[in-house]
N, C-alpha and C positions, 0 to 999 in steps of 0.2 A: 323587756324585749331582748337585751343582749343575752339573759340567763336563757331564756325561750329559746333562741338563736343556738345556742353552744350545746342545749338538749337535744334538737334535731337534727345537729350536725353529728351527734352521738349516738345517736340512735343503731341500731345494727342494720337496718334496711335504709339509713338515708349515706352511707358512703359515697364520696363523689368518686372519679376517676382515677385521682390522684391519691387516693387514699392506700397507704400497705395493703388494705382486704380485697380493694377492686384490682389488686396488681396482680396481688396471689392468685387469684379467682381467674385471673387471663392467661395467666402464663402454661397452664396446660393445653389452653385451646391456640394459643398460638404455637408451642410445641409441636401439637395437632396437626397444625395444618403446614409448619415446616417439615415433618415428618412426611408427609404427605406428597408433599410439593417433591420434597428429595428422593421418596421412592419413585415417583411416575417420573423424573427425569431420570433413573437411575434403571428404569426399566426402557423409558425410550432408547437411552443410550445402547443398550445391550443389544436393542431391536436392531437398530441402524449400525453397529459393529456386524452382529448374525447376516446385516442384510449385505455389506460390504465383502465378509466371505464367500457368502453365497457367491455374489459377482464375480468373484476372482475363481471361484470355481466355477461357475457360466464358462468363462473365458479358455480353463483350462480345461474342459470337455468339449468345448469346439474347437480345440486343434485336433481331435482326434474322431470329432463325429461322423464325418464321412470316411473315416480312414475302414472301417467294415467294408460299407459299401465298393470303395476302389479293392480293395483285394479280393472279395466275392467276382469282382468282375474281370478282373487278372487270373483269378483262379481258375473260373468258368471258361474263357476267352468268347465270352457273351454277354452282349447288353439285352437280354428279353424282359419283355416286358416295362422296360424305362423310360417316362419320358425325358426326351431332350428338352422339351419347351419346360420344363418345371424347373432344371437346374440353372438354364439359360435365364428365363425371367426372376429364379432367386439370386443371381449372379448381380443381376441389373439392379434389382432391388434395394441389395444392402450394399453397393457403391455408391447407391447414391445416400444411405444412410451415414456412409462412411465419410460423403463428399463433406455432410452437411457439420459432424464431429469435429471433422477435421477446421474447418473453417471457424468455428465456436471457439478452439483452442481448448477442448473438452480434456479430461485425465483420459488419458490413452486406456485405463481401466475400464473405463465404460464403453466403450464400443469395438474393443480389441480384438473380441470375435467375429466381428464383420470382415477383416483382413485374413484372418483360418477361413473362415466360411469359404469367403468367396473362391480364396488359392483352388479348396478342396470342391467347388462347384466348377471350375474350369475343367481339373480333371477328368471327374466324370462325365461331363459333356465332352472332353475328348474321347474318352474312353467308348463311350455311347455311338459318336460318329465314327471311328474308328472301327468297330467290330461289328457294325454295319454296313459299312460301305467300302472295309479296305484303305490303304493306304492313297495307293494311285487316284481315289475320288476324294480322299477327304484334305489329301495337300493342298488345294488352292482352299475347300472355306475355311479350312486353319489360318489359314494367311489373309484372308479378308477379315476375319474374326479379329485376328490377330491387330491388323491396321486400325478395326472398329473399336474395339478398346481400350488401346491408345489414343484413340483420337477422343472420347467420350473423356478417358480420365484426366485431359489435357484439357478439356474444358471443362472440367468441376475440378478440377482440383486447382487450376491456375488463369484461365482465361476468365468466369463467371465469379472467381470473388473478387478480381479484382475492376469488376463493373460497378456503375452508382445502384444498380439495383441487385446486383449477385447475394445482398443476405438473404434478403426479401424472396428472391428464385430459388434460393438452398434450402429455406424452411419451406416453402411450397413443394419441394422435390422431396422434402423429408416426409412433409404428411402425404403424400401419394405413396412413396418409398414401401409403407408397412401394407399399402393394401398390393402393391405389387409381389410381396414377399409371402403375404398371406396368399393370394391368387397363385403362385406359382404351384400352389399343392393340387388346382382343380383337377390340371391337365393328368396327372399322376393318379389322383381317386377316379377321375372319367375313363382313364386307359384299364386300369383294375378294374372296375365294373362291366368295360367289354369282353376283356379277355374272360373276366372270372377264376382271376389269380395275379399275385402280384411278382409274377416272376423272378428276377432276379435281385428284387429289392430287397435291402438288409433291412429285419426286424431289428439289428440292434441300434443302428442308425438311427432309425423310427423311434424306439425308444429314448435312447439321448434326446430327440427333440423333442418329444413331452417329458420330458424332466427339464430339458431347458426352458420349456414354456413354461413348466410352473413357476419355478426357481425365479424367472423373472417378473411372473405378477406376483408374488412376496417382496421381489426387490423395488416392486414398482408402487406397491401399497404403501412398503416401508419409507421409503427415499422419499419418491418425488409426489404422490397420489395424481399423476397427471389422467387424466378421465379416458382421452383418447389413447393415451397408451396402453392402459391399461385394457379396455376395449379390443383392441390390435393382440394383444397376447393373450385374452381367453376367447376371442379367434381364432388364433393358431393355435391353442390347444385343444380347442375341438376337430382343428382338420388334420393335426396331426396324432390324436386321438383314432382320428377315420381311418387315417394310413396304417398306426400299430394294428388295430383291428381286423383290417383287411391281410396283414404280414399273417396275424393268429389264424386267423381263416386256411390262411395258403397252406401255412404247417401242418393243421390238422386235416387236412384235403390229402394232402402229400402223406401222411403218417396212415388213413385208413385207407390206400391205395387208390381212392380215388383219384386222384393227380398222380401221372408219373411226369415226370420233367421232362422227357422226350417230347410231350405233348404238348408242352408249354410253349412253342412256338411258333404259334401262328401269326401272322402279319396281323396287328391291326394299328389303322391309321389314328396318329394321334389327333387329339382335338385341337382345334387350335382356336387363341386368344383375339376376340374380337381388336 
């Protein structure tokens, strides 16, 4: 029995676990799959670096994104074709995106260009009311303006988080926030489709923000995969998709003299947001 015993144990197919042969025999395959393990984390890794650039250049394209558009419209000394309610409600928008970061205690890197944006949407909404309406009419709603946006960022920024339910009202502002910012495009694609030209909108402006929209559903797959975010940015890439388009349109209108810019001036009234 024991000689029987000491033959089976020697046999070339009865090796236990322990044995040198079943060791050798492993160690490729766990090799394998350390190998393995080390490259997909070595490739995540890279992903979520690429995707951390990206954001910092997100960030540093939106101090400059509407900077086209303000000097088009200083240059011209006309706001044609612009809507007001588009810059105004993306104003509103990403404050309160801003409100909600800021409350979080978020890396000032992620939501950085909410603070560019909005500076550079004030502008041209001055600018817009301004070269419509002159000086002497547009002094007092500056100044109402003025008091209303103080008073709004004095209550998200300071009075609402420090209520028992101000998180709870900052994430609920945040998830309306993307559709407020998406919507702001409507007023702007409805005013181009009256007119049938987008006046004095910068195509390069347009551009940055479908580069910004992509840039952030990359950072958004990569980072966080949050579903509704992600959702919110190939939204805006499609309506900011619709604006570039509309910008090509004008160009080549303008280029085979069917649009002269004289003619680009007609009144038409904007749409306005339920």
């Amino acid at each position: 029995m024991a000689m029987a015993m000491r033959t089976m144990n020697s046999a070339p197919g009865a090796r236990g676990r322990g044995s040198p042969g079943f060791a050798r025999s492993t160690k490729p395959m766990v090799k394998s799959r350390r190998s393995s393990a080390v490259t997909a984390a070595s490739a995540s890794g890279v992903a979520e670096t690429l995707a951390h650039v990206v954001g910092v250049c997100v960030v540093t394209g939106a101090c400059v994104r509407s900077l086209p558009q303000i000097l088009r419209i200083h240059k011209s000394r006309s706001a044609k074709g612009l809507s007001l309610g588009s810059f105004t409600w993306e104003s509103i928008g990403l404050t309160l995106v801003l409100a909600y970061n800021v409350s979080r205690e978020y890396p000032l890197s992620t939501y950085a260009e909410c603070i560019a944006l909005v500076i550079q949407d004030v502008i041209v909404a001055c600018q817009i009311f301004y070269f419509r309406h002159g000086f002497a009419k547009s002094a007092t709603p500056f100044a109402l303006s003025a008091v209303g946006g103080v008073a709004m960022c004095a209550t998200l920024f300071w009075w609402l988080p420090a209520q028992p339910f101000g998180a709870q009202a900052l994430l609920s502002l945040n998830a309306v926030a993307g559709l407020i910012v998406n919507g702001s495009r409507l007023p702007q694609i409805v005013m181009n489709l009256k007119r049938g030209n987008t006046g004095e909108l910068s195509w390069v402006t347009q551009a940055l923000n479908v580069c910004g929209s992509i840039a952030r559903i990359f950072t958004t797959l990569t980072l966080t995969q949050d579903i509704l975010n992600l959702a919110l940015q190939v939204t805006g890439l499609l309506l900011n998709g619709t604006l570039l388009a509309q910008c090509y349109r004008t160009i080549q209108m303008r280029r085979s003299g069917e649009l002269v810019d004289d003619d680009v001036d007609a009144v038409v009234e904007e749409p306005k947001l339920a």
